[in-house]
C-alpha positions in Angstrom: 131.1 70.2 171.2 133.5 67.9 169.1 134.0 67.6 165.6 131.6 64.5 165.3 128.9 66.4 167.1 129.1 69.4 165.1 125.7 70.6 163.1 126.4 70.2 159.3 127.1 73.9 157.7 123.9 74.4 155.7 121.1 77.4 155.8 118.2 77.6 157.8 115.0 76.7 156.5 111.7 77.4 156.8 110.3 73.7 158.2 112.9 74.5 161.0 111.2 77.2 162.8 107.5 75.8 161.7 104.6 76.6 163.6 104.4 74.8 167.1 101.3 74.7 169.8 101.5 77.8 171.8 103.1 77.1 175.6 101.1 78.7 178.4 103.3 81.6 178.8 103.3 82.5 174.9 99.0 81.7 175.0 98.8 84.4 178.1 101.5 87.1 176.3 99.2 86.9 172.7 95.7 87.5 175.1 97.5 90.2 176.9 98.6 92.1 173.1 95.3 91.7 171.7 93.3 94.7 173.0 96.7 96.8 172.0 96.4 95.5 168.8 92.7 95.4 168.4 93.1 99.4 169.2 96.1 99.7 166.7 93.6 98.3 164.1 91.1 101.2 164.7 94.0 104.0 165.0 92.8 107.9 163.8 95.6 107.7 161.8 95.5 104.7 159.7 91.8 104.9 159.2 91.8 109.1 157.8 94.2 107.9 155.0 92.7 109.2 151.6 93.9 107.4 148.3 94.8 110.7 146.8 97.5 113.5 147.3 95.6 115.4 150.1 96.7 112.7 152.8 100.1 113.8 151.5 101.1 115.7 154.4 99.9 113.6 157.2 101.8 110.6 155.5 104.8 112.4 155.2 104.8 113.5 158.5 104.8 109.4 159.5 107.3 108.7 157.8 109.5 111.1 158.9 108.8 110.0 162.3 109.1 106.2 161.7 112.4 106.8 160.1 114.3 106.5 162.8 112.9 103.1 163.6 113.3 101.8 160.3 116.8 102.7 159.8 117.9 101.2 163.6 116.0 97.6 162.7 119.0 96.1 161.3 121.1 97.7 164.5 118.7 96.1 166.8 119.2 92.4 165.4 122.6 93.3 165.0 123.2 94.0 168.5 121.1 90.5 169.3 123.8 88.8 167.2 126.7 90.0 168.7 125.6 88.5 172.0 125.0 84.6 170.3 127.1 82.2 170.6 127.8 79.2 168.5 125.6 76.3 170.1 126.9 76.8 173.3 123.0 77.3 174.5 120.0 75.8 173.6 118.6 78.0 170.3 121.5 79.9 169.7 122.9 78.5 166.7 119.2 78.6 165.1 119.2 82.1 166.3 122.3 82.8 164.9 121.7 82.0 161.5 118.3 83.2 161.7 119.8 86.5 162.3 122.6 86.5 159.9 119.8 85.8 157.1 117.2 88.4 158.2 120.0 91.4 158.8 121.2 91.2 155.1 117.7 91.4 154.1 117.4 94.7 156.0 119.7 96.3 153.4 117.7 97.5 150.9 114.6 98.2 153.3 115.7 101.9 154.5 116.2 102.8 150.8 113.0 101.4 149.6 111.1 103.6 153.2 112.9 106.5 150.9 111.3 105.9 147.7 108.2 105.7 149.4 108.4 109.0 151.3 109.7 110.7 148.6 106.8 109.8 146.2 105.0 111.9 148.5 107.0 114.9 148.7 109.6 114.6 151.1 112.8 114.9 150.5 116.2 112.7 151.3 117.5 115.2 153.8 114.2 115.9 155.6 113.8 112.2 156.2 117.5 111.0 157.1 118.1 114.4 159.4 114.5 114.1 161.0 114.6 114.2 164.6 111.3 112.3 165.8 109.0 113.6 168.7 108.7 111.8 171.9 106.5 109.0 171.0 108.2 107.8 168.9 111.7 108.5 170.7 110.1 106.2 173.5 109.5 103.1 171.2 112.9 103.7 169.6 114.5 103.6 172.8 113.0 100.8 174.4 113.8 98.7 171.2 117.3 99.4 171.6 118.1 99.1 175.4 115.7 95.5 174.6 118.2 94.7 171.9 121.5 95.8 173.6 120.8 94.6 177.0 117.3 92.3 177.1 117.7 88.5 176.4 118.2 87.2 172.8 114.2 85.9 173.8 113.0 89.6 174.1 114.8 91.0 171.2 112.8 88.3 169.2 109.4 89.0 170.8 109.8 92.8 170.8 111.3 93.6 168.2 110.8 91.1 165.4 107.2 89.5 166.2 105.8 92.6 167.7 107.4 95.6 165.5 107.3 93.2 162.1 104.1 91.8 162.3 102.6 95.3 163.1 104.2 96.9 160.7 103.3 93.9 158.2 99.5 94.0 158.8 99.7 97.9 158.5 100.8 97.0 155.2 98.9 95.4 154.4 95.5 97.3 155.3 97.1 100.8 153.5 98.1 98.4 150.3 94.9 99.2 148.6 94.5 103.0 149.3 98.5 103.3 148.7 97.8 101.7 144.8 95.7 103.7 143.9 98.1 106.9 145.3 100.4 106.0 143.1 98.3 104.0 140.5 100.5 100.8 141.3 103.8 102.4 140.2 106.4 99.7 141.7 108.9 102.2 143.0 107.0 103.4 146.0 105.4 100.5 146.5 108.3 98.3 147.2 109.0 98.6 151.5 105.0 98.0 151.5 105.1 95.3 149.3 107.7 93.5 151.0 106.3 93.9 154.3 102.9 92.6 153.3 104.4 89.8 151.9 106.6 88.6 154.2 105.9 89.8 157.3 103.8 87.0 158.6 106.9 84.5 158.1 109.4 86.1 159.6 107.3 86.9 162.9 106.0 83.4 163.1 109.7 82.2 163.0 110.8 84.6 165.8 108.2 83.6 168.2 109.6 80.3 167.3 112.9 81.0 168.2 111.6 82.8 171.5 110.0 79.6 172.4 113.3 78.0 172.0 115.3 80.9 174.1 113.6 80.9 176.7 113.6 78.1 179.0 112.8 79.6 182.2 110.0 81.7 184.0 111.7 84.6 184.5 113.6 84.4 180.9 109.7 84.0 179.4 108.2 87.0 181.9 110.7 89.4 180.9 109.8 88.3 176.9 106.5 88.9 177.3 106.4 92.0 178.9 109.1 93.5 176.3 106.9 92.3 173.7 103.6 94.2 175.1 105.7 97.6 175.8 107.0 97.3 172.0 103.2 97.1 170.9 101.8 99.8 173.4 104.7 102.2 172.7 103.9 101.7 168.9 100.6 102.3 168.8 101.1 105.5 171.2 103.5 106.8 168.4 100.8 105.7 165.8 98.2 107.2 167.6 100.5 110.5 167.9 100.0 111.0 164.0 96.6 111.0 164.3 96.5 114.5 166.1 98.2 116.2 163.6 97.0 119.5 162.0 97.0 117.4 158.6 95.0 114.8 159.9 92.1 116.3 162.1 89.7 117.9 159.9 90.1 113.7 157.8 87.3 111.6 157.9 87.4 109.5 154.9 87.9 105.9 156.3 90.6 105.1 153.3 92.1 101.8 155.1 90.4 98.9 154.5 89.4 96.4 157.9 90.9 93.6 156.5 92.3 91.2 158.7 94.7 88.4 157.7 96.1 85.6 159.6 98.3 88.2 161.7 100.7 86.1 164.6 99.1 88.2 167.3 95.6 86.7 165.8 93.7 83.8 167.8 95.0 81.1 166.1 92.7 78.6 164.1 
């Protein structure tokens, strides 16, 4: 690439990575997640939540176990953008810069999972020293051998559409029990603020940038199938929390069925 040919330095923007007609192979991935995610909707866990101090325990439980996921999500990218390169193939400048952006935004995130945990009783050294059980170990591990050794393509699908559009609907469905928790202080509220807010962009976007990255069969088979592991092992782990002591004698339904214009959704 020459001088002359060069992209102009400038940040990406959103009408850059705008929604485009699903190909075939991103149509049969989507069908494929569904009945994981129609499952993850309806998980023991999510669904016992109460909006008062006696789901506590089970909560603090998840979060001690999601930790480790949480704190590795910037690793994961990062490891994605080490392996870029500067234009030299199709959708990796856009990738590039998509990257850079979405990793600083990471920074606060683990700090703000903190708050949250702490608000309901944990403490900094039980979270940051937690060593999660095998479930969860499982998801964490397949993220990062996807990130350090899958395609820039899988890293988008299975870690950034998959794990933040999850996680971003799971937001949004605990949102209303979690207010009333903590009768709408900010503090604890901010990681699952954020993630309700703004985790329907930034999965759209990646799928986006999958589409881009992968330009072959076997580049677009190995996407999908990374991106249907991330969802199964995640709702395993999820599942996981609803068998604990703390949990099985719940049966208040405290998250609401709502269900928002989630990437994995048919769209319209």
């Amino acid at each position: 690439m020459t001088d002359a040919s060069c992209p102009p330095a400038r940040e990406l923007t959103d009408s850059d990575l705008a929604p485009t007609p699903d190909v075939p192979w991103v149509a049969a991935m989507v069908a494929d997640l569904r009945n994981e995610l129609d499952r993850m909707r309806n998980s023991p866990f999510l669904l016992a939540m109460k909006p008062d101090e006696s789901s506590d325990a089970a909560w603090r439980h998840y979060l001690r176990e999601a930790f480790r996921i949480v704190e590795s999500f910037p690793k994961y990218m990062a490891a994605c953008l080490a392996r870029t390169t500067f234009g030299q193939r199709t959708g990796d400048l856009a990738a590039r810069d998509w990257l850079i952006g979405n990793i600083s935004t990471e920074a606060r995130h683990a700090r703000w999972y903190i708050d949250w945990a702490m608000a309901h009783g944990a403490t900094y050294e039980e979270i940051v020293n937690h060593v999660p059980g095998p479930e969860m170990t499982k998801l964490h591990r397949h993220l990062w051998t996807t990130a350090h050794e899958g395609t820039p393509a899988e890293v988008f699908t299975a870690v950034n559409y998959v794990m933040e559009g999850v996680t971003g609907e799971m937001c949004v469905r605990m949102m209303p029990v979690l207010r009333k928790r903590f009768h709408d202080d900010p503090r604890p509220l901010r990681w699952l603020t954020e993630h309700a807010e703004h985790d329907d962009v930034h999965p759209r976007q990646a799928l986006e940038l999958a589409k881009l990255l992968a330009t072959d069969a076997e580049t677009q088979e190995r996407a999908a199938r990374a991106a249907v592991t991330s969802l199964r092992l995640y709702r395993e782990a999820v599942d996981s929390m609803g068998r604990t002591p703390a949990l099985s004698a719940a049966g208040a339904h405290g998250a609401e069925r709502v269900h928002r214009a989630f990437p994995l959704s048919p769209r319209p």
